[in-house]
C-alpha positions in Angstrom: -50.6 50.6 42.9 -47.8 48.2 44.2 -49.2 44.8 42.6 -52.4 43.6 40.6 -53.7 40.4 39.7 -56.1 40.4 36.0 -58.2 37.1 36.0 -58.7 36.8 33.0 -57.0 38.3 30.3 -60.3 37.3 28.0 -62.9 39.0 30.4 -60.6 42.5 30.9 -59.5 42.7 27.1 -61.5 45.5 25.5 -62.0 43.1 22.4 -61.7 39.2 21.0 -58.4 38.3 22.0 -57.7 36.9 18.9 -56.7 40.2 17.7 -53.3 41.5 17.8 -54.9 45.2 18.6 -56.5 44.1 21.3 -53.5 42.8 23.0 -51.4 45.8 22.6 -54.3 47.7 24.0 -54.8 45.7 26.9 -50.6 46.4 27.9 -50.9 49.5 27.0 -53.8 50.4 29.8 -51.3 47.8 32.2 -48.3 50.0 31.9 -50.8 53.1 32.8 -52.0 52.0 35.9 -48.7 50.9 37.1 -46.8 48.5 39.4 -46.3 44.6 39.2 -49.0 42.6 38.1 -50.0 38.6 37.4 -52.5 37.9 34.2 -54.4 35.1 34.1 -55.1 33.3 30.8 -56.8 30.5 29.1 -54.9 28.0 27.3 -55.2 27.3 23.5 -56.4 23.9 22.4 -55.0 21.1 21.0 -51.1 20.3 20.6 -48.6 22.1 22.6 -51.8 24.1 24.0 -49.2 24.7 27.2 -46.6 27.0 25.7 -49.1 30.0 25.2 -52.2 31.6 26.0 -55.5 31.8 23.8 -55.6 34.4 21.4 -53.3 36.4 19.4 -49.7 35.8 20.0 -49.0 39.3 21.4 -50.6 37.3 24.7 -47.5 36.1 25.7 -45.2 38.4 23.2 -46.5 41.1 24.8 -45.9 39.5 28.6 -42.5 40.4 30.1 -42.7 36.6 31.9 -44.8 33.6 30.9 -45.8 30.7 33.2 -48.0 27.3 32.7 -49.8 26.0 35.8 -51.3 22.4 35.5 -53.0 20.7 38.1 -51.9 16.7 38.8 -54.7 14.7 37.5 -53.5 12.3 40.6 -54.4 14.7 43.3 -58.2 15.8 42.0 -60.3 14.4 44.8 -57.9 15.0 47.0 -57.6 17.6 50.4 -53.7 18.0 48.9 -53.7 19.2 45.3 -50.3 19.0 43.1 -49.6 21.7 41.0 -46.5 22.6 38.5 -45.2 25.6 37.1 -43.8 25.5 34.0 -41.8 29.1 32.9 -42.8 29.8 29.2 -41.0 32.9 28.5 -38.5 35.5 30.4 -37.5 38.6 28.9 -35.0 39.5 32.1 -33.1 36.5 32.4 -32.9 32.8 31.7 -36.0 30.3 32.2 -36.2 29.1 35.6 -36.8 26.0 36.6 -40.3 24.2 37.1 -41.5 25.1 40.4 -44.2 22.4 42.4 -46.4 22.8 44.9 -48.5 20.7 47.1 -51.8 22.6 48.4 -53.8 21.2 51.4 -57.3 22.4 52.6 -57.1 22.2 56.3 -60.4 23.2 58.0 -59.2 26.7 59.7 -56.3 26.8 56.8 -54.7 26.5 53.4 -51.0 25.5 53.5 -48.8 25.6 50.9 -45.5 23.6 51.1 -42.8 23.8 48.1 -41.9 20.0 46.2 -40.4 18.8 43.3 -42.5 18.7 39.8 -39.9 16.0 39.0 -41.8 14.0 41.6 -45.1 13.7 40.3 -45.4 11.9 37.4 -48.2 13.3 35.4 -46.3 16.8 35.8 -43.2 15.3 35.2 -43.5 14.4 31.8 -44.3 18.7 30.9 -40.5 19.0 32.0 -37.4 18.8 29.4 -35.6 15.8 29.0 -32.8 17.3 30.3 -34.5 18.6 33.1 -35.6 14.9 34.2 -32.7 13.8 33.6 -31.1 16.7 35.9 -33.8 15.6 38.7 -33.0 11.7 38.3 -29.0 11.5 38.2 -29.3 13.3 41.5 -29.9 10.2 43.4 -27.1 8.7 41.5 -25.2 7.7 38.3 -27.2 5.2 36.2 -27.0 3.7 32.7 -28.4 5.7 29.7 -30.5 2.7 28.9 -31.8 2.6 32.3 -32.3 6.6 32.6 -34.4 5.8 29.3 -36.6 3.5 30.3 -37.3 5.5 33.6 -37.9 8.6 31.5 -40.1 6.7 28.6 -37.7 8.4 26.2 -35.4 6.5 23.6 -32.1 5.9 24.5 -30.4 8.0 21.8 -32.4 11.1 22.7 -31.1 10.6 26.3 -27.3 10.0 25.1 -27.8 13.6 23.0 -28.8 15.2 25.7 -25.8 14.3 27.6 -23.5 15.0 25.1 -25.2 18.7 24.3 -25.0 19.7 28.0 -21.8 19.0 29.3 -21.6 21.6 31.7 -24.7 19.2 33.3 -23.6 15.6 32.8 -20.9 13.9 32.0 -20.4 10.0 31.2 -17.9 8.1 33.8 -15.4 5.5 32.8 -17.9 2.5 33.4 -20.4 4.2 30.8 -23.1 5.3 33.6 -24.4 9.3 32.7 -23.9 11.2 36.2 -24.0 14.6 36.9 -21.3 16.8 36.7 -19.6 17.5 40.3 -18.8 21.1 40.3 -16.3 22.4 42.7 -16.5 26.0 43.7 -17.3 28.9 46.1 
């Protein structure tokens, strides 16, 4: 078996996936039959229902890499859907970056063509604040009050931010937050 995809996680578990048993059973009988896989899962809800899936927390303890998908609310009705990826949890390495894509239904054809999540405002706002603020001093250096008002967040929060990742922003002699120009090979 080179790759397998499990939709859903609540249909193939051998139990209510509220359990914790039932979790490490359902791994368990992954790592048997072998390869790569993608699990598909229900969210939770209520409040921060997008940082793991329904059930017992060995869901996503138990996953070696955890991803959110939302749909744009803006592109429902729509032949070109807008979809995020938010990473959750990666045991190998560090978190990667939100990942868009835009999805049109051609009549012989799906095509799927890589954009920025930064770009869509309704999936925007499931990013950081530091990862908006990476995607918006891009186009240039601005003002922390104006990078907060674009962001909706409070000025102070933005003005942390830029003070906690220095290796990201940095604050010119005029007082605009820019990004940090790194020189290199």
């Amino acid at each position: 078996m080179e790759y397998s995809i499990f939709d859903s996680l609540a249909f193939a578990a051998d139990g209510p996936p509220e359990a914790a048993e039932i979790a490490g059973r359902y791994f368990r009988a992954v790592r048997q039959i072998g390869g790569g896989s993608l699990h598909v899962a229900h969210i939770t809800k209520g409040d921060n229902a997008d940082k793991k899936p329904f059930g017992s927390t060995f869901w996503h303890n138990g996953a070696r890499s955890t991803w959110y998908v939302e749909l744009s609310e803006a592109s429902i009705g729509s032949d070109t859907l807008s979809v995020g990826f938010f990473n959750r949890k990666a045991n190998l390495g560090k978190l990667s970056q939100p990942i868009g894509f835009s999805i049109t239904f051609l009549e012989d054809e799906t095509v799927f063509c890589k954009n920025e999540v930064a770009d869509t405002p309704d999936l925007a706002v499931k990013m950081s604040i530091r990862q908006r603020m990476f995607f918006l001093l891009r186009k240039g250096a601005m003002r922390p009050e104006a990078v907060a008002a674009e962001l909706e967040a409070e000025v102070e929060t933005v003005d942390r931010v830029a003070r906690r990742y220095k290796t990201l922003f940095t604050t010119l002699k005029n007082g605009e937050l820019a990004l940090l120009q790194r020189t290199g090979s």
